[in-house]
C-alpha positions as CSV (number, residue, x, y, z in Angstrom):
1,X,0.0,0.0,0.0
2,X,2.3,2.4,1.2
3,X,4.5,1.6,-2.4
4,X,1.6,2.2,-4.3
5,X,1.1,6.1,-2.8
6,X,4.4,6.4,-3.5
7,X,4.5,5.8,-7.0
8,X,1.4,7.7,-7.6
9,X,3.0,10.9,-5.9
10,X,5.9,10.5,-7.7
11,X,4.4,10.5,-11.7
12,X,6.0,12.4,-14.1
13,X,4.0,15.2,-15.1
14,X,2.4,14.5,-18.6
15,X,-0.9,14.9,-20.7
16,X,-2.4,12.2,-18.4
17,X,-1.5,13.6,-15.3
18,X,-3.6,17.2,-14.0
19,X,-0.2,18.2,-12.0
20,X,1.4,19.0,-15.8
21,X,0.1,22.8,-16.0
22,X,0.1,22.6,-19.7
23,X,-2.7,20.6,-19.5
24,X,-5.2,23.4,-18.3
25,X,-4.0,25.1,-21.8
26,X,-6.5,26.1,-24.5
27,X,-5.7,24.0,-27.6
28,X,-6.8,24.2,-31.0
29,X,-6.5,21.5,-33.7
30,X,-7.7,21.5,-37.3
31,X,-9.8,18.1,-37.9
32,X,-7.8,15.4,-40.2
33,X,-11.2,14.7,-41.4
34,X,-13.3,17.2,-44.1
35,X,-16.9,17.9,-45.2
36,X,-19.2,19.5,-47.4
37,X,-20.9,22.4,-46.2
38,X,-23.2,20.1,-44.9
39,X,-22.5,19.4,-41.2
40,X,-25.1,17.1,-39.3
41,X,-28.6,18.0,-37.8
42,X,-28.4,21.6,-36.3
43,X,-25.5,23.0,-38.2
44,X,-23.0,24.7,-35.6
45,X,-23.4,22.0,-33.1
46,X,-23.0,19.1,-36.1
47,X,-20.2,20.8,-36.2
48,X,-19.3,20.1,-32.8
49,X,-20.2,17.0,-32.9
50,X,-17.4,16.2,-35.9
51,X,-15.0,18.0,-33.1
52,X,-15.6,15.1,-30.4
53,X,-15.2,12.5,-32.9
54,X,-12.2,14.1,-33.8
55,X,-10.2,14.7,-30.6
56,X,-11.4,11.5,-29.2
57,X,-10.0,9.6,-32.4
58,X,-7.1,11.8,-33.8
59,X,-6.0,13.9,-30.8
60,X,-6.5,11.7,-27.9
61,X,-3.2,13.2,-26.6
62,X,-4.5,16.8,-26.2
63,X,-6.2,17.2,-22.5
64,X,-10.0,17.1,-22.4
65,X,-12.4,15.0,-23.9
66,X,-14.1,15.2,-26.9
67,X,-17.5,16.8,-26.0
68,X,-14.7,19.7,-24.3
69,X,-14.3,20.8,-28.1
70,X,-16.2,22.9,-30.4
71,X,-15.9,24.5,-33.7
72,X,-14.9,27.8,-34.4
73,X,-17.6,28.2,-37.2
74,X,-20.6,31.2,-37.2
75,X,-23.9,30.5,-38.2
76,X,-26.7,32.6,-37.9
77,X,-29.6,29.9,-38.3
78,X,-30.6,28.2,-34.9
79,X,-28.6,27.2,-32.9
80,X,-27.6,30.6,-33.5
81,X,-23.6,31.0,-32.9
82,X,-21.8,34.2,-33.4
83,X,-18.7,36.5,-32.5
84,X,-19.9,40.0,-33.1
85,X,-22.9,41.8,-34.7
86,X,-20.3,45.2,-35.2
87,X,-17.1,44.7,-37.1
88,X,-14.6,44.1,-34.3
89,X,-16.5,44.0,-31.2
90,X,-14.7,45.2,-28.2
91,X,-17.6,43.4,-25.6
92,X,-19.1,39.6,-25.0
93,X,-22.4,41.4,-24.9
94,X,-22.2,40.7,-28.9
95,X,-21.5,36.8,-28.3
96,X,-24.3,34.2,-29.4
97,X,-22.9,31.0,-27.9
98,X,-19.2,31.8,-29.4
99,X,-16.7,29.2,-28.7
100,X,-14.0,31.9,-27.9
101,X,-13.3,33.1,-24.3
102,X,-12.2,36.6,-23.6
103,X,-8.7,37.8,-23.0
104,X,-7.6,33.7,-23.3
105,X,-4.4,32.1,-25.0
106,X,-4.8,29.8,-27.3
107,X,-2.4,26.9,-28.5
108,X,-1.8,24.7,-31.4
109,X,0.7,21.1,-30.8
110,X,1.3,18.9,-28.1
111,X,0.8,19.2,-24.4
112,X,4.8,18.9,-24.1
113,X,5.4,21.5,-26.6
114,X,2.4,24.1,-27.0
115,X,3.0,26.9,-29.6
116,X,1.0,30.0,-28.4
117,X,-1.1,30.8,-31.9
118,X,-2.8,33.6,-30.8
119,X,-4.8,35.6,-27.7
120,X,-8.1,36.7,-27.5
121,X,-9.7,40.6,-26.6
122,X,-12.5,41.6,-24.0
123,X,-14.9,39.8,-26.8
124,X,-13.0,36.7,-27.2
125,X,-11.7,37.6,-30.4
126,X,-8.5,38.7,-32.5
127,X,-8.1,42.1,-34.2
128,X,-6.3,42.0,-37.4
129,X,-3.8,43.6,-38.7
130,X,-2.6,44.1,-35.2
131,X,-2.4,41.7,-33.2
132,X,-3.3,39.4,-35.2
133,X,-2.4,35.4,-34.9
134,X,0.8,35.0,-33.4
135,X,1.8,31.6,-35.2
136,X,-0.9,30.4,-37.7
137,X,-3.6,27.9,-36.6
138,X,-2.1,25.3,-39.4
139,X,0.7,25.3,-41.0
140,X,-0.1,23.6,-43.7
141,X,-1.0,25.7,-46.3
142,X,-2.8,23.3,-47.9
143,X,-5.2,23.4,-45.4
144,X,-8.5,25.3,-45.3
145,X,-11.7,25.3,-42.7
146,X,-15.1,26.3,-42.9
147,X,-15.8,29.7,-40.6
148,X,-18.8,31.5,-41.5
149,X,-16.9,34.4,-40.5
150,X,-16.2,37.7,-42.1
151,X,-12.7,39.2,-41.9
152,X,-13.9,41.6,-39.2
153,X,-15.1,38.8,-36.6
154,X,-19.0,39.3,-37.7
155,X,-21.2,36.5,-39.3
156,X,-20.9,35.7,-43.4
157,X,-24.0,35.3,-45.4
158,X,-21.9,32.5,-46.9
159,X,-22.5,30.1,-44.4
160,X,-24.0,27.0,-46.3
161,X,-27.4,27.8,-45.5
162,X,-26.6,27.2,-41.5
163,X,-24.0,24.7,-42.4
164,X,-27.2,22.2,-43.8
165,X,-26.5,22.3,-47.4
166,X,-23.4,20.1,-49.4
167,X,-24.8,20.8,-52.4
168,X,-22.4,23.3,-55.4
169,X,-25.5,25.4,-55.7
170,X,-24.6,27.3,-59.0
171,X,-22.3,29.6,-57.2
172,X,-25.8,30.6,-55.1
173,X,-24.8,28.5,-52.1
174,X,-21.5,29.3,-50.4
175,X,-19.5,29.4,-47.4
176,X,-16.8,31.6,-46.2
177,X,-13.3,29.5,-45.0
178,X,-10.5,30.3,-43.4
179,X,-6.8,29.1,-44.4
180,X,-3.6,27.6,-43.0
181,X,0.0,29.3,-42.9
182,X,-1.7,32.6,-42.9
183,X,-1.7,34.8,-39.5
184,X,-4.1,37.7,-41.0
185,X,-7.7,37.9,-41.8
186,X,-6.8,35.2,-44.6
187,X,-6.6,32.4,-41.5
188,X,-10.7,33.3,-40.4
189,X,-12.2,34.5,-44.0
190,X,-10.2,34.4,-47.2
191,X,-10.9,37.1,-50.0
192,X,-13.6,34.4,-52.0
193,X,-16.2,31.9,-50.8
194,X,-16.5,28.3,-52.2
195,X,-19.1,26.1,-53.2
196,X,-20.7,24.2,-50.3
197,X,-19.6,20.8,-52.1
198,X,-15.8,21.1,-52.0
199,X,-15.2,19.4,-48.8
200,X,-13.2,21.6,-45.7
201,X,-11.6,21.2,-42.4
202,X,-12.8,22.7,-39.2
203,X,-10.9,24.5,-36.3
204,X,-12.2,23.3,-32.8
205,X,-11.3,24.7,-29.8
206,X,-11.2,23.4,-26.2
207,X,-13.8,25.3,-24.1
């Protein structure tokens, strides 16, 4: 017995054990998986749902479990979720269920080796140019995520119809992305929109 308390006082601190203070960090991770613009019953919180399959499966190394991450994606159709209704909100009085906390760090990587990507104002968002991301969400700059989001933190109208609709739509049905290897307003809404059918990543975040 008393070897056993022993050992357990004595673990190294790691992503498994709540002594490591990295593990109480805000992580970020952009899904290995992608979809259409069509993301399960409710839009924002199919969304959320594709999160928690996600870290459970892909990311089990990150702290939290999966239902602890949601996606950074806008939608203005029930569940409503939203940043800002003015460009660049300074308050959280403007937040609709947003997935960002005020004034909080956020990181991208590992538990042993978190890379600070950027921090968040009194509305839980980041003002671009300055101070924009610190490190990009991705690096790959491959990579691209649905957002919803215009460059200036408010809703898009290009958001899929709520995030239920897969379908190319004649260039009528579109949703607004984000990119990777970008630390402007390129990483939350890029310059174009793109056909709901052309599948995408999403960003989730740990609440």
């Amino acid at each position: 017995m008393f070897l056993a308390v022993l050992n357990s006082d004595s673990q190294t601190p790691g992503p498994g054990n709540p002594t490591d203070p990295n593990s109480s960090l805000k992580f970020v991770f952009t899904t290995i998986g992608v979809s259409n613009g069509q993301l399960g019953a409710g839009g924002a919180v199919g969304a959320d749902g594709i999160c928690a399959a996600e870290k459970d499966a892909n990311f089990a190394a990150l702290p939290g479990i999966g239902t602890d991450y949601k996606a950074m994606i806008a939608s203005t159709v029930a569940p409503v979720r939203t940043a800002c209704t003015t460009a660049y909100c300074s308050s959280i009085l403007e937040n609709s269920n947003w997935i960002l906390r005020p004034s909080q760090d956020y990181y991208r990587g590992s538990v042993a080796s978190p890379v600070k990507i950027f921090t968040t104002n009194s509305a839980g968002i980041v003002v671009f140019p300055a101070p924009g991301l610190i490190a990009a969400i991705d690096t790959n700059a491959a990579a691209v995520w649905w957002t919803g989001l215009e460059a200036d933190w408010t809703a898009s109208a290009d958001d899929c119809t709520g995030w239920s609709d897969g379908t190319a739509g004649g260039g009528l049905n579109n949703g607004q992305f984000g990119s990777g290897a970008k630390t402007d307003t390129d990483s939350m809404s890029s310059a174009f929109t793109d056909a709901c059918n052309l599948p995408k990543a999403l960003v989730c975040v740990r609440q």
